[in-house]
N, C-alpha and C positions, 0 to 999 in steps of 0.2 A: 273369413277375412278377405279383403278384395286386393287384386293384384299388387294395386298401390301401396298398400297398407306393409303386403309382406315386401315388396322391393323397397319401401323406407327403410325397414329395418332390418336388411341386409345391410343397405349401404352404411347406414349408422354402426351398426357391428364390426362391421370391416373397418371403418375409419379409427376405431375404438382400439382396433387388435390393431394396424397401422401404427398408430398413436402411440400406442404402448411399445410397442417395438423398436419404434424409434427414437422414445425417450428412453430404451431400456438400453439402446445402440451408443447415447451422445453420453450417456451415465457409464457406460462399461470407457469410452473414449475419452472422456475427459478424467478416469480415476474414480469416479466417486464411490463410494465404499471400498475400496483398495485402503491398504496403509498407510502405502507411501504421501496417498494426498489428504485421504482425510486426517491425517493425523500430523500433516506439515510443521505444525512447530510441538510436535511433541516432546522434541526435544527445549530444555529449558533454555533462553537466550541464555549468555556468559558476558559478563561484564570483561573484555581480556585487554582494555587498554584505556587511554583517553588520549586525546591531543594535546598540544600548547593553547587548546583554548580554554581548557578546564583546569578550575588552580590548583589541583592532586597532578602529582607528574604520572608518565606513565609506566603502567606495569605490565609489567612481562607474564606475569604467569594469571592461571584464569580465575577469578574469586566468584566468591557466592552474589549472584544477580539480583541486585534491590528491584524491588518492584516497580520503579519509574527511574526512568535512565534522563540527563543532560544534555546541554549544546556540550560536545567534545568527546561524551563519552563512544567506546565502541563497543559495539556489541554483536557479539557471534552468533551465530544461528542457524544451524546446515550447512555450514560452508561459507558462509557471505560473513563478512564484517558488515556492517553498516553504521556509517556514524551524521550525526548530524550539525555540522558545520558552519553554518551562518544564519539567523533570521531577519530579516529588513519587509520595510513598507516600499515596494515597489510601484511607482509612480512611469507610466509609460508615455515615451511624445509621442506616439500616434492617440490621434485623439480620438479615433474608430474602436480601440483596447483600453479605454477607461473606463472602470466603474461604472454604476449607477452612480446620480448622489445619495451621502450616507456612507456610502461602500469602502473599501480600501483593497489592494492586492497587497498578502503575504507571503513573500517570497523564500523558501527556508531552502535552504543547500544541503544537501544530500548526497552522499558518497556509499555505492554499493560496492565491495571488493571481491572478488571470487578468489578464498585461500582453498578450494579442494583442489581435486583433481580430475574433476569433469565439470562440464556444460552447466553454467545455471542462467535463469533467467532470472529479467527484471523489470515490475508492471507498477507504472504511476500508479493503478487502480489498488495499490495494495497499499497506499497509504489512505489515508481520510483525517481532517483537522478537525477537532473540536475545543469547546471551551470546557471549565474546571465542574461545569455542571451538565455536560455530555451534550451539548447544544452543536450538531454539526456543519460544520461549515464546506457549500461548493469549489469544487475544483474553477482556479478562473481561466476564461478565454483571457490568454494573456500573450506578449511577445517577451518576456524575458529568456535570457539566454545564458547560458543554452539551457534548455526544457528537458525536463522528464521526458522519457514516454517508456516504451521497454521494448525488449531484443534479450540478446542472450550474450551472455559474456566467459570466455572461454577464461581457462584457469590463471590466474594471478592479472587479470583482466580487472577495468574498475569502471564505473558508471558513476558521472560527477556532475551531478544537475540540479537546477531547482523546480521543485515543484511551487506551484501556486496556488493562493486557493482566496477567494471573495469573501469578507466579513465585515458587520459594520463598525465604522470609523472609531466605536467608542468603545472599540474593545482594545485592550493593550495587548501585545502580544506574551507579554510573561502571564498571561492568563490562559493562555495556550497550549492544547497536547497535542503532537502528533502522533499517529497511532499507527502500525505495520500490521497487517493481518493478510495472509496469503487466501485467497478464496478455498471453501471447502474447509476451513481451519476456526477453530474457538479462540486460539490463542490470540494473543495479540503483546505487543512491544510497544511502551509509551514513553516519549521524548517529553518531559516538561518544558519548554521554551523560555526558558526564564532571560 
C-alpha cells in the first residue's frame, strides 16, 4: 500500500472516532437516553381545569385526560399548566410580513404556567399546527404580539404568547390541531381549535 493510501485511511478513521465521540458528547449533553428526557411526557397530561372560555366551568380536582383537549381547556404536564386561549386570522400592516397569496397567518394564544417548584423551560418549537388529516403547517415570519419564543420561567411564573403559523386561505381554523411534543419525546397533547 502506498504512503497515500495508508495516510487516507488514517485520517478517515480518526475523523470516524472524532465523529463518534462527539455525537456520543452532544447525546450524553443534551439527555438523550436518560429518563428524564426521553421519556418527557411520560407522564399522562391531566385535564385539571378550563377557563370562562369553555362552557363546563372549572374544576378543581384532576380528572381522567380525554384524548384531545379545547380552546380553554388546561392541561398539566410536569409541572406547567398549558392552556390555549384564543385562535384568530391574523392580518399584519406591515406589508414586508404578509403572506404569500392563498396564504393566511394563524395566530392561537398560549399560556405556559410553571405550578412546580423549580426552573422549567418553554420552546415555540415544541408546538407544530396541523390539519384533521396530519397535513402540517409552517411556523410564520410574523409581527404579532407579543410572540412565542422560549426561555425559562421560574416557579408560579407564566409565559403568555401567540404563536403563529402560515396555512392556506381555505382552510378554517376549527379544522385545526395544535399539537405540544417536547423534543426526544413520543408523546404529544392535542388542542382541537374549534
Amino acid at each position: 500500500m502506498s504512503k497515500t493510501v495508508k495516510t487516507t485511511i488514517i485520517v478517515v478513521v480518526t475523523l470516524l472516532v472524532l465523529s463518534a465521540l462527539c455525537c456520543g458528547g452532544v447525546l450524553l449533553l443534551t439527555g438523550v437516553g436518560s429518563t428524564a428526557i426521553s421519556n418527557s411526557l411520560k407522564d399522562e397530561p391531566k385535564l385539571v381545569g378550563t377557563t370562562s372560555l369553555s362552557s363546563s366551568s372549572s374544576q378543581s380536582s384532576t380528572v381522567q385526560a380525554p384524548k384531545t383537549y379545547k380552546k380553554g381547556d388546561i392541561v398539566s404536564i410536569e409541572g406547567v399548566n398549558i392552556t390555549v386561549t384564543e385562535v384568530k386570522d391574523y392580518v399584519s400592516k406591515n406589508s414586508f410580513m404578509k403572506p404569500e397569496s392563498g396564504k393566511k397567518v394563524v395566530a392561537i394564544m398560549v399560556t405556559e404556567e410553571n405550578v412546580s417548584s423549580e426552573d422549567k423551560s418553554y420552546n415555540l418549537y415544541n408546538y407544530s399546527l396541523k390539519n384533521k388529516d396530519g397535513v402540517q403547517y409552517t411556523t410564520a415570519f410574523s409581527d404579532v404580539e407579543p410572540a412565542f419564543s422560549s426561555g425559562t420561567m421560574q416557579p408560579t411564573k407564566k409565559a403568555k404568547c401567540y404563536l403563529a403559523f402560515t396555512v392556506p386561505t381555505d382552510v378554517k381554523n376549527s379544522d385545526l390541531e395544535l399539537v405540544y411534543s417536547e423534543f426526544f419525546s413520543t408523546g404529544e397533547i392535542v388542542w382541537v381549535l374549534e
